[in-house]
N, C-alpha and C positions, 0 to 999 in steps of 0.2 A: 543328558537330560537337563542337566543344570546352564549349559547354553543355550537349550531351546526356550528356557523358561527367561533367560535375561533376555531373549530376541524377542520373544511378545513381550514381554515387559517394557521394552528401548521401543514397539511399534504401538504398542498401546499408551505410551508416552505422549508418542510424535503425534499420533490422532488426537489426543487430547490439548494437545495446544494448536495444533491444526485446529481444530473444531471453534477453541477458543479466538484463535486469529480471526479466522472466520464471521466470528458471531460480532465480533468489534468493528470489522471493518463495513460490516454490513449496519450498526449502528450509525457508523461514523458516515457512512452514504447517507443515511435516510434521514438522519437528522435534520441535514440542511437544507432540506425540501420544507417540512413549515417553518425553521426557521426562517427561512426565505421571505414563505407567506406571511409570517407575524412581521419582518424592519420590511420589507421594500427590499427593492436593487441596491437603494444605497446603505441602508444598511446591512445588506450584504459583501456590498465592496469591502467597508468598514473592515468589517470581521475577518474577510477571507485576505485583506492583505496583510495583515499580522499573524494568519494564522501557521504558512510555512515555519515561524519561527517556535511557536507548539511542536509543529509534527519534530524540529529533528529531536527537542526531549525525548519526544516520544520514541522515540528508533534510538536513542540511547537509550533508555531504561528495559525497551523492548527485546532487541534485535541484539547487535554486538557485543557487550557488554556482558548481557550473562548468558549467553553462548559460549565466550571465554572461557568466565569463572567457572561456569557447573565443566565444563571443559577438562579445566588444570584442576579443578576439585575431583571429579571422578576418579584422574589419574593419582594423587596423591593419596585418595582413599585406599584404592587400590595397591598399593603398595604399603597401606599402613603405618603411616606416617602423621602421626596426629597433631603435629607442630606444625610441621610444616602446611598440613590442612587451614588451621586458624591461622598460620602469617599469609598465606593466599587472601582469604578475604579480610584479613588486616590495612594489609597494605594495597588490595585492591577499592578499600573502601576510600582510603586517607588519598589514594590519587584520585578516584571518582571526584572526591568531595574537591579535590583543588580544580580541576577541571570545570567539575558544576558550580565551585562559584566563581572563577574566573569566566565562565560565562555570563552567571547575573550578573558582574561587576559593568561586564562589557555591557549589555543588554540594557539594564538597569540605567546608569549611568550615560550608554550613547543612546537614552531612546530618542532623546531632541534629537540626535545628528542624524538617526539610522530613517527619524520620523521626515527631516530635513531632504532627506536622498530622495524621499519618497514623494515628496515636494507636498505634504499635508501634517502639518506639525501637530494637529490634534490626536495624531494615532500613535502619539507617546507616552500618555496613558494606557494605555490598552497593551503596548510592548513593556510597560513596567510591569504590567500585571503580569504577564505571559512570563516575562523574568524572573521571579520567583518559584515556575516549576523544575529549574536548572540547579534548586537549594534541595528538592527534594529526589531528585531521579536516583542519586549516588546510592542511596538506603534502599530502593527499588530494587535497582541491578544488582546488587549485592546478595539478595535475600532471595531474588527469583533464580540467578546465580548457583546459590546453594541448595536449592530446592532440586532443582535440575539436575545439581550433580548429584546428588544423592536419591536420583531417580524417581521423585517426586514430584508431577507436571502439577496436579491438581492445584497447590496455593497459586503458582504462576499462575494458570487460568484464569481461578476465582477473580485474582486480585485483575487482571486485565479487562473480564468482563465487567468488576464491579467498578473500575475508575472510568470504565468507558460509560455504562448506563449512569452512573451519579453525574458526571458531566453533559452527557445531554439534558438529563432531566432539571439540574441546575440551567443549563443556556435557556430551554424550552421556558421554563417556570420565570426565570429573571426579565428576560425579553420579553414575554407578553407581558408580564409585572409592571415594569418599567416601561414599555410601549403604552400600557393604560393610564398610567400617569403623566404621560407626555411628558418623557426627560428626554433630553437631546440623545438623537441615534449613537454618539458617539459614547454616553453615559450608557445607554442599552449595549453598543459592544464592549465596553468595559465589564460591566455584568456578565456578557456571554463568557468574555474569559476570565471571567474568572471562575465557570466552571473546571478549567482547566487544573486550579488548584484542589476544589472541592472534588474531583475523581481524584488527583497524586495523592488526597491526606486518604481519601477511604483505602487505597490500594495498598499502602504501607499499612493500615489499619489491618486488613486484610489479613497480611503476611506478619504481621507480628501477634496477629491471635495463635496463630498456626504454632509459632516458635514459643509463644506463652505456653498455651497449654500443653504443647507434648515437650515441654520443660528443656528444647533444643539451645535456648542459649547459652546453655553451659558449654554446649559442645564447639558452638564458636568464638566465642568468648576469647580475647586475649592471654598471652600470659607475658608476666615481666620477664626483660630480659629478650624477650623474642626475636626481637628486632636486629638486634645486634648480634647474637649468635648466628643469624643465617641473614647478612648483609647481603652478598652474593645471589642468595636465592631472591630477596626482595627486588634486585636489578632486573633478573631475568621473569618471576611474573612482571615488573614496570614493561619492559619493552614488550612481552605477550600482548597488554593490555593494549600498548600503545600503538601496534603494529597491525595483529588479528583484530582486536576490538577496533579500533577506528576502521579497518580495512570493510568488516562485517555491516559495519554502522552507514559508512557512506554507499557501499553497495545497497542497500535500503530505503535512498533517499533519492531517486529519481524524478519522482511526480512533486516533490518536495523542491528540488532544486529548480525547474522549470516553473511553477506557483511561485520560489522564490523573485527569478528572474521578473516575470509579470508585476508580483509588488514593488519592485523596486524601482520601472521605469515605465511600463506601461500606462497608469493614469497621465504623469506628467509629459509623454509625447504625445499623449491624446491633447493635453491640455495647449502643447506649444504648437500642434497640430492649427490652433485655432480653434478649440470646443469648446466652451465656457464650461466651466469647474465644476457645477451641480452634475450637469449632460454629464460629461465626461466620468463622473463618479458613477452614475447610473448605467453607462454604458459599460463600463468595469466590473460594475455588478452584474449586470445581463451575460457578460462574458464567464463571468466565473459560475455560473447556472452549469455553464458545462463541466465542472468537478465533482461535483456528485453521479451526473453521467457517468463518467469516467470511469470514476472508480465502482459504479453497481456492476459496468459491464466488465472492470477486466476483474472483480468477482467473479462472475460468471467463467469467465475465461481461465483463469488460473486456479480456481479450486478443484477443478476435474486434474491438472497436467499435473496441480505439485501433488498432490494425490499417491503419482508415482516415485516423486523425490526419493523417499526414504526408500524405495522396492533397490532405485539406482542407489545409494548409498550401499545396501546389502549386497548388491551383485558387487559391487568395485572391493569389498570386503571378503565376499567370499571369492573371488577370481575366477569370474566366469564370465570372462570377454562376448557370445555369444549372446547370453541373455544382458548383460549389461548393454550392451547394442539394440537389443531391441524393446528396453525399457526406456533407453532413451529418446528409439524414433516415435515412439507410441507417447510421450511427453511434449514433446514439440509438436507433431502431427496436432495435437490436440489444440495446442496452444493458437498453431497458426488456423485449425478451423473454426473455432468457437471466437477467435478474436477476429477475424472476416467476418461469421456470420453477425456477431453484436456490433461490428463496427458499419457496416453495410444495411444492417433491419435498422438499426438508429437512423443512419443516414437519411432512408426509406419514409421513414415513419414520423421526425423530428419535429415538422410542425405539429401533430395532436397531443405527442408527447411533453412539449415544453406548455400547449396550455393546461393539459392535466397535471401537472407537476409544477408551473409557476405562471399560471393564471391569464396567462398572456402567450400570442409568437414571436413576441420580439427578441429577435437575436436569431430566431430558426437557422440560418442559412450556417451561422459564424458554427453555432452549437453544434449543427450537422457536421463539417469539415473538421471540429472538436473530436468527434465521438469515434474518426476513425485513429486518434490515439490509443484506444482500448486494444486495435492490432497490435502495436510499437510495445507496449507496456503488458501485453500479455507474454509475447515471444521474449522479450529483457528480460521478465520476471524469472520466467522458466530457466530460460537456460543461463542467467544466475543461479540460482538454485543448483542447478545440474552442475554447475564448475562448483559450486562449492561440494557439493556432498562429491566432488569427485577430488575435493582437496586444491584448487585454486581461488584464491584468495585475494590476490595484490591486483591481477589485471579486470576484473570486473568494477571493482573500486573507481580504475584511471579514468573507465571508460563514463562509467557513470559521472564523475568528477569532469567531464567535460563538456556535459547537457549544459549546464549553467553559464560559463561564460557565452559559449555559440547562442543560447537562447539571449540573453543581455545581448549580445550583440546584433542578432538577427530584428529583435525589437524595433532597434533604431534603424534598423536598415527600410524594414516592412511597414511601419506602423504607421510615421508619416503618408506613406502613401496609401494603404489601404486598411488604416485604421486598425479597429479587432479583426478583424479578419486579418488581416497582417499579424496579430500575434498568433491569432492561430496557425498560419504556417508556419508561421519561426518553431511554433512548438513541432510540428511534424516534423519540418526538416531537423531541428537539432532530437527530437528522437530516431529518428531514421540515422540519422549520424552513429547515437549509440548504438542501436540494436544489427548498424552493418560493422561495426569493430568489435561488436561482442561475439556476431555469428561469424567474420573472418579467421578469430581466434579458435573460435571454437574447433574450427576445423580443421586446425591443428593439431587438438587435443584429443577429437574425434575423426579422424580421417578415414569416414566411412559415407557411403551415402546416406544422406537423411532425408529426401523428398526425389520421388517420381517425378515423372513426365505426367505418367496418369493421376496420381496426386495433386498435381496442380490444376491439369484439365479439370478434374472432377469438381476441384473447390471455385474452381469459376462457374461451370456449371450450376452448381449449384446456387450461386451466389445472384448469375444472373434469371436463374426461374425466379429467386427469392424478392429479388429488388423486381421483377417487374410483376410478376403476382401481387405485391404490394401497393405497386401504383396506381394498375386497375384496380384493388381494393378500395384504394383510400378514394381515387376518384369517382367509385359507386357512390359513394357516399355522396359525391356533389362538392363544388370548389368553394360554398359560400362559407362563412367564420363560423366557426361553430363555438359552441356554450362549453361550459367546463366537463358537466355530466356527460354531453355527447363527444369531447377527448379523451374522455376516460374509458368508453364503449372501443371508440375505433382503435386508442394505443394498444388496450390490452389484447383484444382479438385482431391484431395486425398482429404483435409480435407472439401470440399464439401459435396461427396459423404459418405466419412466416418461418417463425424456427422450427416449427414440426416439420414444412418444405425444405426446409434447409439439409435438418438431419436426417430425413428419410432418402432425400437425395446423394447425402454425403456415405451414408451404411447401403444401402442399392449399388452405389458404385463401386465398392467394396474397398475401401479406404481403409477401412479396420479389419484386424483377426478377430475371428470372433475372442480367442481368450483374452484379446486388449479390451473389448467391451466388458467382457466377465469384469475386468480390473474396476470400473466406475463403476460409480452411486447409480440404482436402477438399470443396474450390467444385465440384469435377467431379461428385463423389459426392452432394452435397446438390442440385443441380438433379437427377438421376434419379429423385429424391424427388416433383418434381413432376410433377401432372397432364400427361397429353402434350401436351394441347390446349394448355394454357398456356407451352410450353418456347420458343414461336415468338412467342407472341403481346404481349410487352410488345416 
């Protein structure tokens, strides 16, 4: 009885920060649609090239780090061992903390140089700023860390939801603030990030009400002497931290490393290209329109498949190779159809979507070829996910770790010649790069079938009723420019209509069990979907 009740407990856990991932990432989408609307493109550029250097705080304070610690804190507990508990997040804090400011030092200090690469030296104000969330992450991870390990998702949550809404609402409120006063764009992105700091102090805020009032600092708390009694043990959490944490942390940072790449060289081969400097900022801006795309759709895409993550963590626990098998095709399967259909209705649909959402269609064609990343980055996401809950670690890491130079380098190959649209391929092919050395692997690890013949027929099927049902749609409409209001009619009842053809067609063909439908959000509602004949028969 008493393990049935830690199993909901560890699943009602996992939902609860799931729910919370969720709700942040979907902030972190939607935000930069009117921020967009309040600077321009070029104030968009501004922001969004400094901003890969936010996100990887953020996957350190998020992701790796206290995954670790509530990790090696469970275990520790668990064995009752209460010294050894507080030298865990002792010395797991005092490495964070050298880590996090030997990042501000770097940050802080190279922002000219890193501002210099980027060939626009005014955006090293904006990286000093962003440097200062690298002083605050160590106290984060530590505390969500321990929260975790002791089987308590909720502060973690709170505190992610709440650094993520205080940061929008600081960018939104500063940016028009400072938009109204007419201060230079690059004064408005200094402001934007510095929401950045105003969400890390609420989130620590957060987690230290948590440990005030149920009076928890006692129980982590130092004690003299610690250190040096269990040296030995202090080496082995260092290399945990060092090994699993960064391992955990850089498997996280894909769309990161690729945004990085774009900051770093893409305005100025636009620039060497021949574009004059203003153009070329704006065209950098138009281009990064497509990251909140991005990321809405592989939402969309990934919060159905990881859904099943934790089911596969349980089956590889409890050893039962059969169903572990087929939690796993039912996570992928999902992956690869939801990230076709949102990469394909985007594609479909792109021009009325990018005037409903930034005012204009310029860039439609780049942002279309953009959106089918949401495929690449849904399937990566998963089946990371799926090697870790199955216990590998080190090779998701490599593979991730290798988008960034092929993107840098793809840049200068593609760019010169066809401009953004050339980074967008570089981006495709260096994801495509990862997600064929991730799914090579995988299939090692898994050496079972994971897609049909008919699985695939089906998903094209479907994909081509979808894209061409669309185009007669949109062409009813008539080919002249249309107003903001009338892109907001045709985007929304395009991808209405399209994705209800999509999934009707994808559940008709019988692609799912029905007890894999049971598994998703609205499982009741999507099995009515199918055939009757079929509702009994798997």
């Amino acid at each position: 009885m008493k393990s049935v009740n830690q199993s909901k407990a560890l699943f009602r856990g996992a939902f609860i920060l799931m729910l919370a991932a969720l709700i942040t990432k979907i902030l972190s989408a939607f935000y930069r649609i009117p921020f967009q609307n309040i600077v321009g493109d070029t104030g968009f550029y501004i922001y969004q090239q400094v901003y890969p250097f936010y996100g990887i705080a953020i996957v350190l304070s998020t992701t790796g780090f206290p995954v670790v610690i509530s990790k090696l804190y469970a275990e520790q507990k668990q064995k009752g061992d209460e010294v050894k508990s507080r030298l865990l997040l002792f010395v797991s804090f005092i490495y964070l903390q050298l880590f996090g400011f030997l990042c501000f030092l770097v940050l802080y200090f190279g922002a000219g140089r890193i501002a210099g690469w980027m060939h626009d030296p005014q955006l090293s104000i904006l990286l000093r700023v962003v440097s200062i969330v690298f002083l605050l992450f160590p106290l984060m991870s530590i505390l969500r860390g321990y929260y975790q390990g002791i089987g308590n998702m909720v502060p973690t949550a709170l505190s992610q939801v709440g650094e993520q809404s205080t940061r929008v609402v600081t960018i939104l409120f500063l940016s028009y603030l400072f938009m109204e006063k007419d201060y230079s764009l690059y004064l408005v992105g200094g402001g934007a990030m510095f929401g950045s700091i105003t969400g890390s102090m609420v989130s620590g805020i957060i987690l230290f009400m948590f440990l005030w009032f149920r009076k928890e600092w006692k129980v982590i708390a130092p004690k003299l002497g610690m250190f040096q009694s269990y040296a030995g043990e202090a080496k082995m959490i260092f290399k945990a931290l060092v090994f699993q944490g960064l391992t955990i942390c850089i498997s996280g940072m894909l769309m990161i490393f690729i945004q990085l790449g774009d900051s770093l060289n893409l305005f100025s081969l636009l620039v060497s290209s021949g574009i004059e400097q203003d153009m070329a900022k704006g065209l950098k801006g138009i281009f990064d329109r497509g990251q909140p795309l991005i990321q809405l759709g592989t939402i969309a895409a990934t919060s159905m498949s990881l859904t099943l993550v934790p089911l596969i963590t349980r089956e590889r626990l409890s050893a039962k190779p059969e169903f572990l098998q087929r939690k796993i095709q039912a996570a992928l399967k999902v992956s690869v159809i939801i990230g076709v259909g949102a990469s394909a209705g985007l594609w479909a649909i792109i021009e009325p979507t990018n005037i409903m959402l930034f005012e204009n269609n310029a860039g439609s064609e780049v942002l279309g070829v953009l959106g089918f990343l949401i495929l690449f980055t849904s399937i990566t996401s998963t089946i990371i996910a799926i090697m870790q809950g199955l216990g590998v670690m080190l090779f998701p890491a490599i593979a991730v770790l290798c988008a960034f130079p092929v993107k840098y380098i793809l840049n200068i190959v593609f760019v010169p010649i066809y401009g953004t649209m050339g980074a967008a391929i570089a981006s495709l092919v260096s994801l495509g790069l990862v997600t064929t050395l991730l799914f090579v692997h995988f299939k090692k690890i898994a050496p079972f079938s994971l897609f049909s013949l008919h699985f695939w027929r089906t998903v094209l099927m479907a994909t081509a009723a979808m894209v061409l049902f669309l185009k007669v749609y949109l062409y009813m409409w008539g080919s002249h420019d249309v107003g903001r209001i009338e892109a907001v009619f045709q985007s929304l009842s395009s991808a209405i209509l399209g994705g209800f053809l999509f999934l009707l067609v994808m559940i008709r063909g019988r692609v799912f069990r029905e007890e894999e439908l049971s598994l998703f959000p609205f499982g009741s509602k999507l099995i009515k979907l199918m055939a009757r004949k079929d509702r009994t028969k798997w």
